[in-house]
N, C-alpha and C positions, 0 to 999 in steps of 0.2 A: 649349510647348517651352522647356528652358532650353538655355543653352551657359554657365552659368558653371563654369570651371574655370582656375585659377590656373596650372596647369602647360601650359600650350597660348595662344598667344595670337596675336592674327590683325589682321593690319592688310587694308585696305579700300578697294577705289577702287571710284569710282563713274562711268560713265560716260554721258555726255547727247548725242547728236548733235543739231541743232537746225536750222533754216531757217524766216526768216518765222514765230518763235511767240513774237511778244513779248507777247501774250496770252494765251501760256498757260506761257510757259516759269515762272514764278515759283510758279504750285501745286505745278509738279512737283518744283520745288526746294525749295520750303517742306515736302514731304512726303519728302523724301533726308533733308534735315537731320534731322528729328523722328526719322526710322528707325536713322539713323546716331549719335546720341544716345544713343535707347534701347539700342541695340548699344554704347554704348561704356557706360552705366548698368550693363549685364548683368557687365560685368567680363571679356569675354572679345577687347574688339576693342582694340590698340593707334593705330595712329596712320591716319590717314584721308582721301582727297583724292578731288576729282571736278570732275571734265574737262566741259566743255561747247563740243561743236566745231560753230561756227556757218558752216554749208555755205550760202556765195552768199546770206548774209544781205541783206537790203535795209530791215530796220529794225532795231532797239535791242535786238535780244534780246541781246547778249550782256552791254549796259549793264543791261539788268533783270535777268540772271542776277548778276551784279557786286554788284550792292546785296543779293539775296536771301542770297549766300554769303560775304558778310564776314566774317566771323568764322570760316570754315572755311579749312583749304587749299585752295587752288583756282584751276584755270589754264580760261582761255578761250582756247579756237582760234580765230583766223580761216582760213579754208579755202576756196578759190575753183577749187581745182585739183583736188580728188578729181571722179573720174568715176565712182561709186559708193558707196552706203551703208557695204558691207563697207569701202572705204578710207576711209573717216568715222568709222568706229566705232573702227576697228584704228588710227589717227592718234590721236584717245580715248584711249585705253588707253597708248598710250606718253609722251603730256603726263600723262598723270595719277600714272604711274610716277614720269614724274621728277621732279614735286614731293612725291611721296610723302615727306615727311618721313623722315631717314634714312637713304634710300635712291635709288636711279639707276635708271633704266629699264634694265630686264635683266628681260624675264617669268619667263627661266628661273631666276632667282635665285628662285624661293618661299619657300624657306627658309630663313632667317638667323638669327644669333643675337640675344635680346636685350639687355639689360642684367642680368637676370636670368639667361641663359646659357640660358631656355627656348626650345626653338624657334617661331619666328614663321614664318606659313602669310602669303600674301599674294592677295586674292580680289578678280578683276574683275565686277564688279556692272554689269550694263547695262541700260537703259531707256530710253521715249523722252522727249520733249520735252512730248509730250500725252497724259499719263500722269501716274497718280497710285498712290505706291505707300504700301502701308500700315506705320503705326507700327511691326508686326512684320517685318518685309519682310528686311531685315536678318537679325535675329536668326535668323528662320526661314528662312533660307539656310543660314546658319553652322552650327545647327541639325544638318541632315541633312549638312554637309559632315562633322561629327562622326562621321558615319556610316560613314564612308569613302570617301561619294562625291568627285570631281572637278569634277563638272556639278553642277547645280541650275540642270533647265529647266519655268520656271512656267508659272502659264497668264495668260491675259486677260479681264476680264471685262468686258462692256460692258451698262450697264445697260437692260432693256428699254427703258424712257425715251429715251435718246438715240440707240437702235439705230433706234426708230419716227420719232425727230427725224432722223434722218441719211437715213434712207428715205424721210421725204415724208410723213410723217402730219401731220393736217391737227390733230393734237390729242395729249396726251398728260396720262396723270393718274394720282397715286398713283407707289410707289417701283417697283411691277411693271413701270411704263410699259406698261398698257395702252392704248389709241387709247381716247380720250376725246371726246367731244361737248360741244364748245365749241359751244353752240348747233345751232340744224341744218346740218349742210354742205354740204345739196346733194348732188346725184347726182355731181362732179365731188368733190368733198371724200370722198365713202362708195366711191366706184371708188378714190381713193389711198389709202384706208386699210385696204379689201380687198389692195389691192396691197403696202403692206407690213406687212399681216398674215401673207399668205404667203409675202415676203419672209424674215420674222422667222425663220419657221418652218424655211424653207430652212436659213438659218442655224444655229439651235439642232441641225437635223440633222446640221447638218457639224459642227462642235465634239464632239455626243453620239458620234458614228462614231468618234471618234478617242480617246473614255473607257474605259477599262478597268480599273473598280474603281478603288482608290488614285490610277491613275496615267493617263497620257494619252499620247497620239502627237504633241501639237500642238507649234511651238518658235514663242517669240515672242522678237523683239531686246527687247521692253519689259519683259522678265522672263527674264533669261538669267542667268545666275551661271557664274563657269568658277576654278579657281585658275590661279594665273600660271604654274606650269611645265607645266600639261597645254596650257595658252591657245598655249603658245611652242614646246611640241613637236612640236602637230600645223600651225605655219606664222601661227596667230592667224585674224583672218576673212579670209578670201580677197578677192580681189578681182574679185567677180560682179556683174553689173549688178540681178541681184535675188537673194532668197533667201540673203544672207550668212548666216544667223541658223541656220537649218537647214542650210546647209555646214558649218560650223563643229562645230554636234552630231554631225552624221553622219562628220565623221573624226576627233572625240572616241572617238565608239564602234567605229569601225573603228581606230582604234587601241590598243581594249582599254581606253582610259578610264572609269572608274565613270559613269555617268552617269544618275542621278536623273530623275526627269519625276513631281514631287507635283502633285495639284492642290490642296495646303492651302498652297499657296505663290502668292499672288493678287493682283495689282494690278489698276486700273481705267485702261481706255485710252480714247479718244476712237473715238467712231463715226461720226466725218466721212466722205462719200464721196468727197471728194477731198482725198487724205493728201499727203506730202510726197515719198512714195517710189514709183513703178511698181512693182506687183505684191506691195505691201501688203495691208494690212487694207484699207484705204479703196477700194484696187482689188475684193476680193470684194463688200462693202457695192454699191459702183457697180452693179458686175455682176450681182447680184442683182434691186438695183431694175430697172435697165433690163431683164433678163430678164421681170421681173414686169409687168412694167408695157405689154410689146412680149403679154404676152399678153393683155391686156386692151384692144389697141388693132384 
């Protein structure tokens, strides 16, 4: 995909909610920067910031985020008061706004003039904290926003690997993350890896259900794309105890917003079972093992 065109140009936030990930929060920012780079190499992105809102932190993530994005614009929250993701994210989005060089937090403002007198599009990028998004990630947002869309909702991918590691395999080998035999495991080692074998499986099935050709049914906060005046028309993310991620889509399109769903638009997320949010990712992984696992007991 390209987006280079001179007569169109796009400024970029990016936004990170974080808690307790000071071990992880620096790939995922080392891989924003590299995407955000290459997006501004392409010739098509103007000026660029990203928010990192560290919710009831109780170690140094926001210090390790600090060092990773020196050289970027970039504001860190501290946050002890939100009672929800979606008020995490949408806090996000308005510190990122207002450093946005330029510019003031106003989502509805998307379009401005620039020095050039072309108009400037201005695009909230979201993801998580344990997440890793790819070099094109960026571009290939911007990409099909070309297209007309408003949205660009990606998907998630989690490597068989870590999905087996997150479910209890007593082994893992190779980039497929098949369950490997680190030695013999024993009947207690060969029942967990039956167990999230089938696990796996469960899994793959849910994701496959929700594919349809090109495109998919699935919304993930770790790969969400919105532009600021559709982000501010329809309210921004709500304030839900779960599920902001998919509110937010579903009154995009209920308000007639274009709204995209590629699945060549891909980042890598963590398959931990115990995530940062109720009723995440790390919540179905959980519920799966222990499903799996209650049947083999």
């Amino acid at each position: 995909m390209t987006i280079r065109d001179s007569g169109r140009l796009v400024d970029v936030i990016v936004v990170v909610p974080a808690r307790d990930e000071v071990d992880r929060i620096a790939s995922c920012l080392h891989s924003v920067r590299i995407s955000l780079r290459q997006a501004v190499r392409a010739g098509a992105v103007g000026h660029v910031a990203v928010a990192v809102v560290g919710h009831h932190c109780t170690d140094d993530t926001l210090g390790r985020a600090d060092q990773v994005l020196a050289d970027l614009p970039h504001v860190l929250v501290t946050d002890s008061t939100s009672t929800s993701v979606g008020d995490v994210r949408a806090l996000g989005v308005r510190a990122a706004l207002d450093v946005l060089p330029g510019r003031r937090a106003d989502p509805a403002a998307s379009r401005r003039p620039s020095r050039g007198g072309a108009a400037r599009e201005v695009w909230i990028l979201n993801t998580d904290a344990d997440s890793i998004v790819p070099g094109s990630w960026v571009t290939d947002v911007l990409a099909h926003a070309r297209e007309g869309h408003q949205a660009v909702i990606g998907m998630a991918a989690l490597s068989h690997a870590r999905i087996a590691a997150a479910l209890g395999a007593t082994g893992v080998r190779g980039e497929a993350g098949a369950p490997g035999a680190a030695g013999a495991p024993g009947a207690r080692g060969s029942a967990r890896a039956a167990r999230t074998s089938a696990a796996q499986t469960a899994y793959r099935t849910i994701i496959r259900a929700g594919i349809h050709g090109d495109s998919h049914d699935h919304v993930y906060g770790a790969n969400l794309a919105v532009r600021a005046d559709a982000y501010a028309a329809v309210g921004g993310f709500p304030s839900v105890p779960v599920g902001e991620d998919r509110a937010l889509t579903d009154a995009l399109v209920g308000h007639g917003r274009p709204v995209l769903r590629p699945r060549d638009v891909l980042v890598t997320t963590s398959a931990r079972r115990h995530g940062r949010a109720v009723g995440g990712l790390a919540t179905l992984l959980d519920t799966l093992d222990r499903a799996y696992g209650q049947e083999r007991h």
